[in-house]
C-alpha positions in Angstrom: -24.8 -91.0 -7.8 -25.8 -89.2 -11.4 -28.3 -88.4 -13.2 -28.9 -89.2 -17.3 -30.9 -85.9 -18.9 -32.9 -87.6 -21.0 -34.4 -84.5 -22.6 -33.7 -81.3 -21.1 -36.6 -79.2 -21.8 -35.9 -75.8 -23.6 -34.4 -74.3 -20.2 -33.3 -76.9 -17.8 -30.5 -75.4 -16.1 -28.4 -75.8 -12.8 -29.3 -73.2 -10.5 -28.1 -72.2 -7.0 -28.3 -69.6 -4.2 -26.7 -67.0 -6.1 -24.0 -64.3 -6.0 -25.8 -61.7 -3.3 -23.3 -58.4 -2.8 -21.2 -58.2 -5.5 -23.6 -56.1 -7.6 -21.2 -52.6 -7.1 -17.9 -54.7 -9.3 -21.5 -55.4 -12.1 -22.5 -58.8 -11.1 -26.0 -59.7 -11.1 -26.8 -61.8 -7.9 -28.7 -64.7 -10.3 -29.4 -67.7 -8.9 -32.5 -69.5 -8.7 -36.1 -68.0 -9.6 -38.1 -69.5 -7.0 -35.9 -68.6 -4.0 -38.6 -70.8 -1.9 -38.9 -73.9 -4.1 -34.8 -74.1 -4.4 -34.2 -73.8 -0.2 -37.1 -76.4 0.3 -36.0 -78.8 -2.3 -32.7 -78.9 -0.6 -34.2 -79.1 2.8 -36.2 -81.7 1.7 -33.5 -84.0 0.5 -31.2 -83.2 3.3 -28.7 -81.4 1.0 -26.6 -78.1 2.1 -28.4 -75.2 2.1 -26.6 -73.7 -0.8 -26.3 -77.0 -2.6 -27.3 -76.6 -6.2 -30.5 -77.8 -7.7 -31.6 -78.8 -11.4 -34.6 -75.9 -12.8 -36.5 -76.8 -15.3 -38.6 -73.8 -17.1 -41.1 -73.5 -19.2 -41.2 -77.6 -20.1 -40.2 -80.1 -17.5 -37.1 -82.5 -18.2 -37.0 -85.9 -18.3 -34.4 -87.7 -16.4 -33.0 -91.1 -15.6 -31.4 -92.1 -12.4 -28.2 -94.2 -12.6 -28.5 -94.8 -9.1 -30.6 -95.2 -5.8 -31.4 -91.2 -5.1 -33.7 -89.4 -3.2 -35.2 -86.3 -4.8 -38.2 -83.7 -4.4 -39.7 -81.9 -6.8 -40.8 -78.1 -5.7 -41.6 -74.8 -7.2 -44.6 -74.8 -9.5 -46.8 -78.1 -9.6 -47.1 -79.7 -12.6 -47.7 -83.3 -13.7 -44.5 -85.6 -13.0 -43.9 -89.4 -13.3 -41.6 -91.4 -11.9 -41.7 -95.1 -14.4 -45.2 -93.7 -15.4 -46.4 -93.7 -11.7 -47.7 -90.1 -10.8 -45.6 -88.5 -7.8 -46.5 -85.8 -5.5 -44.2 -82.4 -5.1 -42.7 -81.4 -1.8 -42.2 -85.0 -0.5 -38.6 -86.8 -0.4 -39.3 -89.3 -2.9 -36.8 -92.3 -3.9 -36.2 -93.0 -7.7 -34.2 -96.4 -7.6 -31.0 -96.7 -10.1 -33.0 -96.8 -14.0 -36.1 -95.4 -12.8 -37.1 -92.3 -15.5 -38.7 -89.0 -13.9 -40.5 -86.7 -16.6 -42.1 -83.9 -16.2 -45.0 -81.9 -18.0 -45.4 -78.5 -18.9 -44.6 -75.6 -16.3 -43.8 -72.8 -15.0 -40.9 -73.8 -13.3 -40.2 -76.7 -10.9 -36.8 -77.4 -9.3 -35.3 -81.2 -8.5 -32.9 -81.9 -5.7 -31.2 -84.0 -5.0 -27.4 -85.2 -3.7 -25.4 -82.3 -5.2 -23.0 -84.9 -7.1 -26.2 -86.3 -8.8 -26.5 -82.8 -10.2 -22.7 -82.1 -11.3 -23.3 -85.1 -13.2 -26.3 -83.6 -15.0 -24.6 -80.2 -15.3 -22.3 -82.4 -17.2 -25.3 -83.9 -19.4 -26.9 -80.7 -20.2 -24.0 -79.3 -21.2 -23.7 -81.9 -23.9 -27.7 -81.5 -25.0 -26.9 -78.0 -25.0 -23.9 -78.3 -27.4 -25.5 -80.7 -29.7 -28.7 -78.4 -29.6 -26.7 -75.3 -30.5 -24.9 -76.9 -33.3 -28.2 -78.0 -34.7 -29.4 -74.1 -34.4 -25.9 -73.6 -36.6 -27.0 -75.7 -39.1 -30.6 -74.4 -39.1 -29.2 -71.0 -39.7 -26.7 -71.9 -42.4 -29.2 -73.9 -44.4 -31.4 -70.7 -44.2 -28.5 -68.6 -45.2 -27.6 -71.1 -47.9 -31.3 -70.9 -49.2 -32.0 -67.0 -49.6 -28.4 -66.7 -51.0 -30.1 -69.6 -54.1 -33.3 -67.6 -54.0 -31.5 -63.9 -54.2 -29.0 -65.0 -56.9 -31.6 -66.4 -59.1 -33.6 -63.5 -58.8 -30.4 -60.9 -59.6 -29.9 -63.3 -62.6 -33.6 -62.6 -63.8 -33.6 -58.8 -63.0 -30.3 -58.4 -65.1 -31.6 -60.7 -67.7 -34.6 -58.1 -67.8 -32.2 -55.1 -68.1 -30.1 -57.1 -70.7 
């Protein structure tokens, strides 16, 4: 089973119980946000308790299932689709292998499902997030690039001026 991040949103991530009691050696516990949303999910989908879940903040994701999976959505509602049908949250829903889930805007919602599925994705986002940070690289150098042409053309003309 996997799952194909089709976009990631600007802060899909893979999220699960946490780290609780190792705060004293200066690590923070983490972990999902919506400590409910993640235990349901998994509950729902008949996953571990501690298995980890994909959470998608701020914008939903959209995602393509390679094969047949059973999911649930949970955490804050928001308009989702699976193939442009609308589905409901907190229900075990099936995706069949090809079948696109996207999600609207949110808060947060999380999506279980098998915990392979989402090493897969883990694997995914990874890879949107690399391609997104080197495109923040660029952005940043072509900036850099561009106030270097702007402030040596205006040294040239304040030393012209003094000339």
């Amino acid at each position: 089973m996997s799952i194909t991040v089709l976009d990631p949103g600007p802060l899909t991530t893979v999220q699960d119980a946490g780290r609780v009691g190792y705060a004293a050696q200066g690590y923070r516990s983490c972990g999902a946000a919506d400590g409910y949303a993640y235990r349901l999910g998994n509950v729902l989908v008949g996953n571990d308790p501690g298995a980890a879940v994909l959470e998608c903040t701020l914008r939903g994701a959209a995602l393509r299932f390679e094969t047949d999976t059973v999911f649930a959505l949970t955490g804050a509602e928001c308009p989702a689709a699976l193939d442009s049908t609308p589905v409901p949250y907190y229900a075990p829903l099936l995706a069949k292998a090809g079948s696109v889930l996207q999600m609207a805007n949110n808060a947060q919602s999380t999506v279980s499902s098998g915990s392979d599925v989402v090493s897969a994705a883990r694997e995914n986002l990874q890879t949107n997030f690399n391609v997104k940070v080197f495109q923040l690289i660029l952005l940043i150098a072509a900036g850099l690039a561009a106030f270097m042409l702007v402030f040596s053309m205006v040294m040239f003309v304040v030393h012209r001026k003094e000339n």
